[in-house]
MMTF fields as JSON, N, C-alpha, C and O atoms, coordinates in Angstrom:
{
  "mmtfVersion": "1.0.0",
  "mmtfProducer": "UNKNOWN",
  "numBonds": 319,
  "numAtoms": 320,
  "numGroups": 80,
  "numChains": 1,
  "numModels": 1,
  "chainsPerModel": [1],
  "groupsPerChain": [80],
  "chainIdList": ["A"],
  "bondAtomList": [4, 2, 8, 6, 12, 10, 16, 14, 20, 18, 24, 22, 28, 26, 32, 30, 36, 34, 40, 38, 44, 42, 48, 46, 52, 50, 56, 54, 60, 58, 64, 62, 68, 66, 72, 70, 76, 74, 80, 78, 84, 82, 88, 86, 92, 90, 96, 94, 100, 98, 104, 102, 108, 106, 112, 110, 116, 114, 120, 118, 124, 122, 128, 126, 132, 130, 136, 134, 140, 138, 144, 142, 148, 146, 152, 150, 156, 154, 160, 158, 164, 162, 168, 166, 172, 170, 176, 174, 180, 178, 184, 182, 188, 186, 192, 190, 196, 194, 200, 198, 204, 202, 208, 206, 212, 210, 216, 214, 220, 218, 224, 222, 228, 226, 232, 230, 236, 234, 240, 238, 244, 242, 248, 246, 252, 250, 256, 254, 260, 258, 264, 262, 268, 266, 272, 270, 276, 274, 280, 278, 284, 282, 288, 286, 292, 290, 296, 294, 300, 298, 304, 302, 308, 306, 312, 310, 316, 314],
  "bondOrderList": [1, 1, 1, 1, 1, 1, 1, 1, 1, 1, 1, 1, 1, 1, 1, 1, 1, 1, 1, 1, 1, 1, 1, 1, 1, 1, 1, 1, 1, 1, 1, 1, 1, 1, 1, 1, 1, 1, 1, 1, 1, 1, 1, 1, 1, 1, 1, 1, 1, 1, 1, 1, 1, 1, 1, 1, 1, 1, 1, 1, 1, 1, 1, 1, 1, 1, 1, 1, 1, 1, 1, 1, 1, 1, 1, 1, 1, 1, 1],
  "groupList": [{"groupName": "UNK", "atomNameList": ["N", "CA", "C", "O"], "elementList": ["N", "C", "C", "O"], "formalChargeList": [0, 0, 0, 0], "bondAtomList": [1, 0, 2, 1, 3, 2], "bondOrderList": [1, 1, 2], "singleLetterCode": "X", "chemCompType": "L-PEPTIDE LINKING"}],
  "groupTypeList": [0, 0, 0, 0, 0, 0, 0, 0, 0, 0, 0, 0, 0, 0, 0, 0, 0, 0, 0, 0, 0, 0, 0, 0, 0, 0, 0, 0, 0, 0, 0, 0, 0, 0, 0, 0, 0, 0, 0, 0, 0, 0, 0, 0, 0, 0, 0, 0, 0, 0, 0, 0, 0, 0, 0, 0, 0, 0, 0, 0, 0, 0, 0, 0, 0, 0, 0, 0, 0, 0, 0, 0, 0, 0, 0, 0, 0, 0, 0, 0],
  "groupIdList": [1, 2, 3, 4, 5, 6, 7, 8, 9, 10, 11, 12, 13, 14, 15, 16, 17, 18, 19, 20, 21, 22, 23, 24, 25, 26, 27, 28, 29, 30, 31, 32, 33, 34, 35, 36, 37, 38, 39, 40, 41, 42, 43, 44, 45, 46, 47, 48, 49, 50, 51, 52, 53, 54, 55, 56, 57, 58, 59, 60, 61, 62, 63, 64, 65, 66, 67, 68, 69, 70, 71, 72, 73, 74, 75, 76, 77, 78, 79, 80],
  "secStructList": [7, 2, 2, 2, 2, 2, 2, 2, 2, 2, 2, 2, 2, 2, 2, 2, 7, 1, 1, 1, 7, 7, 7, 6, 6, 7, 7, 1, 4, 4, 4, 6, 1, 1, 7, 2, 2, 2, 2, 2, 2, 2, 2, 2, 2, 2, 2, 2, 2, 2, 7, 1, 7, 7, 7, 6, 6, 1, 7, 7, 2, 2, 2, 2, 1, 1, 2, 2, 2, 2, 2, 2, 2, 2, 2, 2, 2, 2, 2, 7],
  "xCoordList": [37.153, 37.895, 37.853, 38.331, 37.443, 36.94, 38.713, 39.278, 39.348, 40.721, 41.304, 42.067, 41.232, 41.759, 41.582, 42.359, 40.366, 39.746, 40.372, 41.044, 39.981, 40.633, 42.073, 42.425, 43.054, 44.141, 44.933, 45.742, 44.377, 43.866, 43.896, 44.811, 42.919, 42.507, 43.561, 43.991, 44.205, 44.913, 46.299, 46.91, 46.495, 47.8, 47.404, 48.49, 46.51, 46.542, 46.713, 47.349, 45.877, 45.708, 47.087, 47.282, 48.028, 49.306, 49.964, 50.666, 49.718, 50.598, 50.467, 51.257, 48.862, 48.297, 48.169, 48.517, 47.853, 47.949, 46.585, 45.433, 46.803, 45.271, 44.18, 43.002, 44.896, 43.563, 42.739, 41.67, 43.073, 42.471, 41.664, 41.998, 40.343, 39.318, 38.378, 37.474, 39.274, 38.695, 37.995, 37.929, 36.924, 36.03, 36.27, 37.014, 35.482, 35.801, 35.873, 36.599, 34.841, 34.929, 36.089, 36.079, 36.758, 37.386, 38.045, 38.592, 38.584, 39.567, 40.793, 41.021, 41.626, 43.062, 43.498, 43.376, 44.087, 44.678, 43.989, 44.384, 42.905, 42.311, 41.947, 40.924, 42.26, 42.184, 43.508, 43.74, 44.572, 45.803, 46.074, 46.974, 45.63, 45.53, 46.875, 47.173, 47.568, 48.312, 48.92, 48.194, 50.364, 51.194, 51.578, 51.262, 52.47, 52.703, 53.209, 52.75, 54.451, 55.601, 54.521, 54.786, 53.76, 52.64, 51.724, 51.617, 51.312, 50.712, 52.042, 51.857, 52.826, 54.063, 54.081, 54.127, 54.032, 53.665, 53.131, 53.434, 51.699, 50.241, 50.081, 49.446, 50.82, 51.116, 52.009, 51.509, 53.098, 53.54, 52.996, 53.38, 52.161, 51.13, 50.313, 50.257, 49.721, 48.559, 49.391, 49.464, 49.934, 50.569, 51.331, 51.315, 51.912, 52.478, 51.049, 50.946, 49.809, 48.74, 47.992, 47.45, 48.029, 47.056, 47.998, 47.411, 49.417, 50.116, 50.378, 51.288, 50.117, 50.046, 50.234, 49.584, 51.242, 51.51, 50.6, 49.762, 50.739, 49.769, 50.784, 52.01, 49.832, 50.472, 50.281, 49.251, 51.26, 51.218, 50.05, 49.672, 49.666, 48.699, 47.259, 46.419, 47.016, 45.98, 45.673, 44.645, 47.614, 47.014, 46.491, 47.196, 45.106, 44.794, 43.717, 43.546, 42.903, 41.908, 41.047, 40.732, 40.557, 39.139, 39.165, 38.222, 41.188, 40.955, 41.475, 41.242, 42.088, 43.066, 42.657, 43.346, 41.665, 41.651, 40.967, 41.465, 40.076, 39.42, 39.556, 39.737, 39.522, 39.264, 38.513, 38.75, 37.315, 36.322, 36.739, 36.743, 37.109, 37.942, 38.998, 39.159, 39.841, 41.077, 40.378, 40.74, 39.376, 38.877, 38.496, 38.66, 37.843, 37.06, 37.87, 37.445, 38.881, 39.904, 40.439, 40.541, 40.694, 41.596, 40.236, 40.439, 39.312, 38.626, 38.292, 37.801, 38.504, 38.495, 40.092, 40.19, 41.012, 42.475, 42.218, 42.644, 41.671, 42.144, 41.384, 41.918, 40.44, 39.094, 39.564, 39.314, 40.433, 40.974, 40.285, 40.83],
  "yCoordList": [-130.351, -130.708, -129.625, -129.943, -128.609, -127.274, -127.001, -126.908, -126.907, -126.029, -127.055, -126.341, -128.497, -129.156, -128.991, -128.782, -129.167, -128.798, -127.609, -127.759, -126.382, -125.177, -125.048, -124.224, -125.817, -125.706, -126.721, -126.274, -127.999, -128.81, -127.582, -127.378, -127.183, -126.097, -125.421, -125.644, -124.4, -123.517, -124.11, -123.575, -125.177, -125.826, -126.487, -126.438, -127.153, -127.528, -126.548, -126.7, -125.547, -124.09, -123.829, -123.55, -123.909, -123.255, -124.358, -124.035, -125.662, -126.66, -126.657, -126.738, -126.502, -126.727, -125.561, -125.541, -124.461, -123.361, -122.27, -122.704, -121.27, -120.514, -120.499, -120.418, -120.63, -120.278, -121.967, -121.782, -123.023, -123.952, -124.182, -124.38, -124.085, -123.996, -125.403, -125.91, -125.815, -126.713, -126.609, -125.589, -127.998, -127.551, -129.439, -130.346, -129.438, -130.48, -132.168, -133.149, -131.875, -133.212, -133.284, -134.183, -132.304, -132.169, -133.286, -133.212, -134.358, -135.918, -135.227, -134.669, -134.942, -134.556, -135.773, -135.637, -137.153, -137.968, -138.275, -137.787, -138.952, -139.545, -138.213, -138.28, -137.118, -136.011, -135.351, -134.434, -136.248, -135.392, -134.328, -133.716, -133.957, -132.533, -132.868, -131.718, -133.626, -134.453, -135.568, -136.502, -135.699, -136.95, -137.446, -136.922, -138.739, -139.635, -138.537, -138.5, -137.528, -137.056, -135.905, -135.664, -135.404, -134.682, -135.217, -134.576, -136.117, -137.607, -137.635, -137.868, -137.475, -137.598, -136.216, -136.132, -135.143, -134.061, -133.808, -133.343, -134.041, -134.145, -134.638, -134.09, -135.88, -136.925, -136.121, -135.507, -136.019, -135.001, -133.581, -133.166, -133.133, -132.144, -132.166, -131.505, -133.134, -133.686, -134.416, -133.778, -135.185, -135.448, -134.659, -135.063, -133.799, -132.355, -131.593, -130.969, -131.922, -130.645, -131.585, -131.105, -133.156, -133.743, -134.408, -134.891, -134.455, -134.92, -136.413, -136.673, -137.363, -138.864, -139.527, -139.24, -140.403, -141.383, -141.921, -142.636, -141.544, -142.264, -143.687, -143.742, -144.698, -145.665, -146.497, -147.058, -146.418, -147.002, -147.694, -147.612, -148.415, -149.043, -148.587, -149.057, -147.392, -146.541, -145.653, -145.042, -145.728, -144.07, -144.846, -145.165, -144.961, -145.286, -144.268, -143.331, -144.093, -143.648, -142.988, -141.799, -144.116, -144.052, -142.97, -142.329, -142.988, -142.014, -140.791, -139.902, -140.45, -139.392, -138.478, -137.482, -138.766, -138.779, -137.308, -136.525, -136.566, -135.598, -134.816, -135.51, -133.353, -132.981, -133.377, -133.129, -134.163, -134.19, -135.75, -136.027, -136.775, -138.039, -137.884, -138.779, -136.897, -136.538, -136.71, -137.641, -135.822, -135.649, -136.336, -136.486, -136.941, -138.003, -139.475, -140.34, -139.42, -140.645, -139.867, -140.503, -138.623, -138.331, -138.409, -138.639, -138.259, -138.342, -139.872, -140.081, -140.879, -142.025, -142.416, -142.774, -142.071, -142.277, -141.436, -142.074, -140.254, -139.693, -140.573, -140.956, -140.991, -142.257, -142.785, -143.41, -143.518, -144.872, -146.346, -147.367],
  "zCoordList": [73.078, 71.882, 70.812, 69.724, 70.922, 69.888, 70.019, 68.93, 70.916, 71.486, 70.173, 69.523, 69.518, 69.541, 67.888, 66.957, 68.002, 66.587, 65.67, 64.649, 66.294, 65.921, 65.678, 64.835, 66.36, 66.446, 64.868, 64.054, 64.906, 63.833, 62.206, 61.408, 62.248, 61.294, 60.86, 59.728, 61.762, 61.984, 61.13, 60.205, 61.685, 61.639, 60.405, 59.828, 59.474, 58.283, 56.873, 55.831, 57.355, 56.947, 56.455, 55.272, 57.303, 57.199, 56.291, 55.333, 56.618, 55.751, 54.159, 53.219, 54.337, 52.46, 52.121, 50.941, 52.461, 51.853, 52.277, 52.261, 52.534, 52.951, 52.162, 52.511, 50.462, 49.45, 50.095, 50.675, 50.021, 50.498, 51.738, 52.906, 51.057, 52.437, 52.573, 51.909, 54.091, 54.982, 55.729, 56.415, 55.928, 56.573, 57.565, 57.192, 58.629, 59.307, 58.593, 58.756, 57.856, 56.961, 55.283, 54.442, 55.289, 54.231, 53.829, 54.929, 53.275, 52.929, 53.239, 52.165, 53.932, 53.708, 52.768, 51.551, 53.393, 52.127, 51.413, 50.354, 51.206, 49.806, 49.499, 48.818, 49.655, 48.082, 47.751, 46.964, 48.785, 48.577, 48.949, 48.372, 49.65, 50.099, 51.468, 51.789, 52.164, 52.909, 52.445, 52.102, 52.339, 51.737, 52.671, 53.74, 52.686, 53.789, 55.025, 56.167, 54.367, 55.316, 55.943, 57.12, 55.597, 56.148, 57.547, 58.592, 57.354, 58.115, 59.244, 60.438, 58.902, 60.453, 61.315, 62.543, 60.36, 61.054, 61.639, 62.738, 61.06, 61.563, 62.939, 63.839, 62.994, 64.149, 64.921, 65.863, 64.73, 65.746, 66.618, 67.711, 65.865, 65.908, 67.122, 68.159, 66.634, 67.904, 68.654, 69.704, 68.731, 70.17, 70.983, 72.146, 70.824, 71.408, 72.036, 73.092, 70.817, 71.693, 72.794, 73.789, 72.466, 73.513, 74.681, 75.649, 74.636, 75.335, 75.086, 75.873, 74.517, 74.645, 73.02, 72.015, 73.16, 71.566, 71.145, 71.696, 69.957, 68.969, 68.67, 68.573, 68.578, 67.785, 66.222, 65.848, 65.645, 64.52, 63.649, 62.48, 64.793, 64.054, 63.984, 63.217, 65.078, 64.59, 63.648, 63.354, 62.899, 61.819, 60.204, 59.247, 60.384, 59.572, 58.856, 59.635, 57.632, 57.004, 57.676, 57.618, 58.54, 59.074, 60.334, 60.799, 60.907, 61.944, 61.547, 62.366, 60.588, 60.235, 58.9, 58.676, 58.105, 56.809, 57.226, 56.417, 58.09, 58.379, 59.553, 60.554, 59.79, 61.066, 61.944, 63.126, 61.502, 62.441, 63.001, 64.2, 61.859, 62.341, 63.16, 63.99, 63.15, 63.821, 65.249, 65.968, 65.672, 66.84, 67.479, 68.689, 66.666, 67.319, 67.83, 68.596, 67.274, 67.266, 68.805, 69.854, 68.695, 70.297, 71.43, 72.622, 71.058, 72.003, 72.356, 73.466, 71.558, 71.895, 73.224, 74.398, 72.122, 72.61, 74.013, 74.976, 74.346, 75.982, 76.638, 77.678, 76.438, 77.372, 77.195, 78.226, 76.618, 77.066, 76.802, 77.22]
}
């Protein structure tokens, strides 16, 4: 999940801006740093890099709000 992680980074990096330095636990939404239409991106993002839909009712806080939540949510979602 590092491939997944890094890529994560890379790709937020570019959205919010370089002077902005993230680190895995950073809040993307509850600090605003990511708005709703961002959050669709995001979603599009990772499902293009892990292959498989996210659904609706998972994009919540608890899985999306961080890199390290991001991850950990796909590593739930590929196990099944």
């Amino acid at each position: 999940m590092s491939d997944l992680k890094n890529a994560l980074h890379r790709d937020l990096v570019s959205r919010i801006g370089a002077e902005k330095m993230l680190d895995d636990d950073t809040e993307l939404f509850s600090s605003g740093l990511i708005d709703s239409l961002g959050v669709m991106d995001l979603i599009s993002f990772i499902e293009g890099k892990v292959g498989c839909g996210i659904m609706p009712a998972d994009i919540t806080l608890e899985n999306f709000d961080s890199i390290a939540r991001i991850v950990q949510f796909v590593e739930r979602l590929i196990a099944g």
